[in-house]
C-alpha positions in Angstrom: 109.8 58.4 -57.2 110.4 54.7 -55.8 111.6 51.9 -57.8 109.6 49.9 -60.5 110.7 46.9 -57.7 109.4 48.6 -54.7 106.0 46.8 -53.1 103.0 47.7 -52.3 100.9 48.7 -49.3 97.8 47.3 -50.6 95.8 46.9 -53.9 94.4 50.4 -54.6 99.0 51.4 -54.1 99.0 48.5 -57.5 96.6 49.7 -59.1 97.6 53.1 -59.6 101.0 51.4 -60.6 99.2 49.8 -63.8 99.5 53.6 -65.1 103.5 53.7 -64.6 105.0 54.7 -67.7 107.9 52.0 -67.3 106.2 47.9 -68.1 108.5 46.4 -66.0 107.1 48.5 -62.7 103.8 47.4 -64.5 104.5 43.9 -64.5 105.4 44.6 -61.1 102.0 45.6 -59.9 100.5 43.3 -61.9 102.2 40.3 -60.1 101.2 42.0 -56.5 97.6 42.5 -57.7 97.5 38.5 -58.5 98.9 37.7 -55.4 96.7 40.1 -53.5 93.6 37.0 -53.9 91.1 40.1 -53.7 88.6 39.8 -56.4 88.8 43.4 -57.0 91.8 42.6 -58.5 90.4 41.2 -61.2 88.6 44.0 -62.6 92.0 46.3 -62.4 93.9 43.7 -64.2 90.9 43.1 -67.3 91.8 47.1 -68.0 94.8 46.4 -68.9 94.4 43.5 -71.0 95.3 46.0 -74.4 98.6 47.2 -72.6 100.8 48.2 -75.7 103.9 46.0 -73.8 103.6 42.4 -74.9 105.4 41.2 -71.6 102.9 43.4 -69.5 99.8 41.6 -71.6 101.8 38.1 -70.5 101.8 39.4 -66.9 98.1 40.1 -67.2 97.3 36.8 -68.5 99.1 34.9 -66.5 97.7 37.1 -62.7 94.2 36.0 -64.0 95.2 32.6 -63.4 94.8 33.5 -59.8 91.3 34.2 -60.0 88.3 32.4 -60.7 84.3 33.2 -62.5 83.1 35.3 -65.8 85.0 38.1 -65.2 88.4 36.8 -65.0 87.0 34.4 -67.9 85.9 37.3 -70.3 89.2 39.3 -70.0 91.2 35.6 -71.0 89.0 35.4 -73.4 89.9 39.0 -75.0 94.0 37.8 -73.9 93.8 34.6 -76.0 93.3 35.9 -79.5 96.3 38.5 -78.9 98.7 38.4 -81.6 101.7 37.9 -79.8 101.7 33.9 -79.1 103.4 33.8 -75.6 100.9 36.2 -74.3 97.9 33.7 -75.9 99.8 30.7 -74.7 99.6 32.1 -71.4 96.0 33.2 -71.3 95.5 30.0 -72.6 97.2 27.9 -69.9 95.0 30.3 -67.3 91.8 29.2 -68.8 92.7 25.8 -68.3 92.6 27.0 -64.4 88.9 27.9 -64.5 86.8 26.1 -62.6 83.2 28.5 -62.2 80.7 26.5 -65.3 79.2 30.6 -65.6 82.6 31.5 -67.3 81.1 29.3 -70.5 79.4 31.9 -71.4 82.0 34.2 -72.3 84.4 31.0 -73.4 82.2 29.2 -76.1 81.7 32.0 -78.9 85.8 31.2 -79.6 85.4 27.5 -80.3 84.2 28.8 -83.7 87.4 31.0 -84.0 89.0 31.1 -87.0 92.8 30.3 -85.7 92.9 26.8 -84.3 95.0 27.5 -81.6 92.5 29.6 -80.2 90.0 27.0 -80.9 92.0 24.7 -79.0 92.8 27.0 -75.9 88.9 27.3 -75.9 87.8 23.5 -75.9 90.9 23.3 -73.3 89.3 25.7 -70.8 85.4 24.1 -71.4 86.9 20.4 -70.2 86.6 21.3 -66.3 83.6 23.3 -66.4 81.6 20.6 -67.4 78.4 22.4 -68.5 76.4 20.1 -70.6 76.0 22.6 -73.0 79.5 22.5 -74.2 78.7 19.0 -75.8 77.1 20.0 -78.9 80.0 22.7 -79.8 82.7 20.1 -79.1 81.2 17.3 -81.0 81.2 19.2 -83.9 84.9 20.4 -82.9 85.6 16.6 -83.5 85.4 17.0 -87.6 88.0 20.5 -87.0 90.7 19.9 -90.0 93.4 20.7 -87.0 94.2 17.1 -85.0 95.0 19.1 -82.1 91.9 21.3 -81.6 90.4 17.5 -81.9 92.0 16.3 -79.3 91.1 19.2 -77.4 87.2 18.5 -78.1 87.5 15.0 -76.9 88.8 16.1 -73.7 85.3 18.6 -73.2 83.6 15.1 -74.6 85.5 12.8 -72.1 85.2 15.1 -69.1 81.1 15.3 -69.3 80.6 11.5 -69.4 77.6 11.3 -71.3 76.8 8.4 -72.8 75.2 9.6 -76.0 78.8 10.8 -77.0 79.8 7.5 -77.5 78.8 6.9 -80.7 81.5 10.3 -81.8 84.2 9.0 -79.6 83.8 5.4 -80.7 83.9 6.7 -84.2 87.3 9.1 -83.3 89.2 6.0 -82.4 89.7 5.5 -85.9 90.9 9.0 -87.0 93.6 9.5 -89.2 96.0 11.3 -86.1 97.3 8.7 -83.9 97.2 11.4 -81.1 92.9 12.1 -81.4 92.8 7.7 -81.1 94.8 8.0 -78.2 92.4 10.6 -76.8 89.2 8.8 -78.4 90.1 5.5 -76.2 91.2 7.2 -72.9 87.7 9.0 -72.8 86.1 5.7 -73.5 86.9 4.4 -69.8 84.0 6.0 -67.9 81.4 4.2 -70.4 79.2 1.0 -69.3 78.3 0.1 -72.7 79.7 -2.8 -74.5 80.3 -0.6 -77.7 83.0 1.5 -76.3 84.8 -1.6 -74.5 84.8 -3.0 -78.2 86.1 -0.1 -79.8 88.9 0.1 -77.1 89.9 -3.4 -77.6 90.5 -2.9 -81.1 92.6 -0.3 -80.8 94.9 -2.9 -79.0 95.4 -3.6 -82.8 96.2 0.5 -83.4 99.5 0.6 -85.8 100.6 3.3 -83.1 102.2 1.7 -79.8 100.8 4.1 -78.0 97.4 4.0 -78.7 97.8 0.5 -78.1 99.4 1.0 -74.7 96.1 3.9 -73.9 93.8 1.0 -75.1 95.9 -1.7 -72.9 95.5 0.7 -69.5 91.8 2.1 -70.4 90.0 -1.7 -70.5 91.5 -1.7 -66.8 89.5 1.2 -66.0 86.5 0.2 -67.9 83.2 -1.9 -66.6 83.1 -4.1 -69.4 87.4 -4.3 -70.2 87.2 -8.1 -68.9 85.2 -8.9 -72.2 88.8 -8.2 -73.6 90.5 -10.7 -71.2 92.2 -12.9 -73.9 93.5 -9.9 -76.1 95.0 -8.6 -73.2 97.0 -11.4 -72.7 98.2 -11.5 -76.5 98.7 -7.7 -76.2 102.2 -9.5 -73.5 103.5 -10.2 -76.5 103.8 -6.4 -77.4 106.7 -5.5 -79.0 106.8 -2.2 -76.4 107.2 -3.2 -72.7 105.0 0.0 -72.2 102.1 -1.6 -74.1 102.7 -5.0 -72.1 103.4 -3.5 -68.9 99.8 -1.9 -69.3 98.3 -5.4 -70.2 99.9 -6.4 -67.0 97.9 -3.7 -65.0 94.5 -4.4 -66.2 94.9 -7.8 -66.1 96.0 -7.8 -62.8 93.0 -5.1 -61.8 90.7 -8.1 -63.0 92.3 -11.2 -61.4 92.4 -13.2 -64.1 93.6 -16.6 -63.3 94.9 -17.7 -67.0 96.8 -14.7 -67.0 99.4 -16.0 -64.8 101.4 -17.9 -67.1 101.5 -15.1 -69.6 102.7 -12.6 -66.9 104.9 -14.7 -65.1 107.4 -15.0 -68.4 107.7 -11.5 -68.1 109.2 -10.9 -64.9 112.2 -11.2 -65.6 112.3 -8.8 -68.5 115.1 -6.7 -68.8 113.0 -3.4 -67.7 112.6 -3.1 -63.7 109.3 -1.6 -64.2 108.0 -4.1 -66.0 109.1 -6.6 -63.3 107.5 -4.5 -60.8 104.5 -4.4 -62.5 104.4 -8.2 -63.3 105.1 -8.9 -59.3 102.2 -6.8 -58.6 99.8 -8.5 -61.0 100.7 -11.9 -59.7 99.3 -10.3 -56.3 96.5 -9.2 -57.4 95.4 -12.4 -58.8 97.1 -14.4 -56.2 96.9 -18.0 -57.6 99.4 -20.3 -56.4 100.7 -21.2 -59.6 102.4 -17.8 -59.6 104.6 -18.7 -56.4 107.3 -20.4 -59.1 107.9 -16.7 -61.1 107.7 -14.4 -57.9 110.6 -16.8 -56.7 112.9 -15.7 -59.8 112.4 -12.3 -58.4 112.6 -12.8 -54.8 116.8 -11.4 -54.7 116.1 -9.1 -57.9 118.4 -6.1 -58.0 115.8 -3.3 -58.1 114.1 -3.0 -54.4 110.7 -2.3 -55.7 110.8 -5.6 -57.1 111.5 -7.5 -54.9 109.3 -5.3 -52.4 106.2 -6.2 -54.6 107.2 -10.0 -54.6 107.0 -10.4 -51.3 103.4 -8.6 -51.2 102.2 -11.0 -53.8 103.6 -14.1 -51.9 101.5 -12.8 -48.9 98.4 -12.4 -51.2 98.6 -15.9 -51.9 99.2 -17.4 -48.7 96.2 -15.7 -47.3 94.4 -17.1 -50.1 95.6 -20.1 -49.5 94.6 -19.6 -45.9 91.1 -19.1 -46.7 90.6 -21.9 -48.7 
C-alpha cells in the first residue's frame, strides 16, 4: 500500500483516498481534491463533511474555500455548526470566500442560529453576496445581544448600499460597543444624505479614539463630509495622532483653504506619519500660505517626508502658475 503522503494521478485516485482508514492520508486527498479546481471536487469533499477526525473535518472546510456556488455553500453551512471550533472557524473563514449570491439560500436559515458565533460566520459570508434580500435578516441581526454578530450585520448592511438602511445604521452609531459605532460610521460613507454625514460627524465626539479616528477618515469618503469642514479641523487637536492624522486626510481630500494653518502646526509632530500625511494635505490644497510649514520639513529625517514636501511645493507653484 503507498504512503498516506504519496500524490495522486487525478481526482477520481483522491477520491477513493477519502475512504483510507488513516486521517492524515485523508487530509491528504482532501488537500489534492482542493487543489485539483474541478467542481466535481466539491461534491466528494461535501461527503465527508461528518468525518469522525476533527483535523480531517478542518481539511474539508478549509478545500471548500477553493470552490465557489450552493453546493460548496450548503456543505459550509453543515461544517460551521460543528462542535469542534477550529473546524467552524475554518468553515467560517471559507464562507467569507463565497462570491455566487445563489449560495444565500442555503446561508440565511443560520443567521437565526442559536450560537452567535455561527450567527456571525453567517452575516460574515452574506456581506459579499450582496442579495438584497439579506437586508431584512441583518437589520434585525442589529438588536442581536452579541456586539460581534452586530458588527457582523452591519457589514451585510454596509456592503448593499441601500439608502433605506440608514435610518438603522445612523441609529447603530450610538450603541453601547464602541466596536458596532466604529462599524455603524464606516458603512455610513457610501450614503448621499445629509443624515448619515451628521451622524458621522458626531461620532467625531465618540469617547472611543477610534471611533473618532473611523468618523475622522469616513467624512473623507463621504458626499456630504465637507458639511463637517470646521469639526474636522478641531478633531487636529485630537489627543491621538491617529484621529488627527485622519482629519488631515479628509481635509486634504476636500482642499480646504482654512485648514492650512491647522495642519501646518502639525508637521512637525513627533510621528513621521503624521508629517507625511500633513505634507500631503498641504498638496492637496496647495495654497501658498502653506509654502512656510512644508519648508520646516524640506531636510526632515524620514524620506517620505520630505518626498511629499516637495510634491506639495510643486502643487502650489503650478497653482500659482495658473493664476
Amino acid at each position: 500500500m503507498s504512503g498516506p503522503f504519496e500524490s495522486y494521478d487525478d481526482l477520481e485516485d483522491a477520491a477513493q483516498r477519502l475512504q483510507a482508514a488513516d486521517p492524515a492520508e485523508r487530509r491528504v486527498a482532501i488537500i489534492a481534491l482542493g487543489h485539483s479546481g474541478d467542481p466535481a471536487a466539491v461534491t466528494h469533499l461535501a461527503g465527508i463533511v461528518v468525518d469522525p477526525d476533527a483535523g480531517v473535518r478542518q481539511q474539508v472546510a478549509m478545500a471548500l474555500g477553493e470552490f465557489d456556488g450552493p453546493e460548496s455553500a450548503s456543505a459550509l453551512v453543515k461544517l460551521l455548526v460543528d462542535p469542534e471550533r477550529a473546524v467552524a472557524s475554518a468553515a467560517a473563514d471559507s464562507m467569507a470566500e463565497l462570491k455566487d449570491p445563489a449560495c444565500v439560500d442555503a446561508i440565511l436559515p443560520l443567521v437565526r442560529h442559536g450560537h452567535a458565533f455561527v450567527r456571525m460566520g453567517a452575516l460574515r459570508a452574506l456581506k459579499e453576496l450582496r442579495r438584497k434580500d439579506t437586508l431584512k435578516p441583518a437589520l434585525e441581526a442589529l438588536q442581536d445581544g452579541d456586539a460581534a454578530v452586530r458588527v457582523q450585520a452591519i457589514g451585510v448592511i454596509g456592503f448593499l448600499k441601500l439608502e433605506e438602511s440608514i435610518p438603522a445604521l445612523t441609529a447603530s452609531t450610538s450603541d453601547s460597543d464602541a466596536h458596532v459605532r466604529r462599524a455603524a460610521v464606516s458603512a455610513l460613507a457610501f450614503s448621499q444624505m445629509k443624515p448619515a454625514a451628521e451622524s458621522i460627524t458626531r461620532a467625531l465626539g465618540d469617547d472611543d479614539w477610534m471611533v473618532r479616528e473611523m468618523a475622522a477618515e469616513t467624512l473623507g469618503l463621504n458626499a456630504n463630509g465637507s458639511v463637517a469642514a470646521d469639526q474636522l479641523i478641531a478633531a487636529l487637536s485630537d489627543e491621538f495622532w491617529q484621529v488627527r492624522l485622519k482629519a488631515i486626510r479628509s481635509l486634504g481630500k476636500m482642499k480646504v483653504d482654512r485648514a492650512v494653518r491647522p495642519i501646518g502646526n502639525c508637521i512637525t509632530h513627533d510621528h513621521a506619519n503624521l508629517r507625511k500625511e500633513a505634507a500631503a494635505a498641504l498638496g492637496e490644497i496647495a495654497d501658498p500660505a502653506a509654502e512656510p510649514y512644508l519648508a520646516l520639513v524640506a531636510n526632515d529625517s524620514d524620506p517620505e517626508v520630505r518626498k511629499n514636501s516637495r510634491w506639495a511645493l510643486q502643487q502650489i507653484a503650478a497653482r500659482k502658475a495658473k493664476a
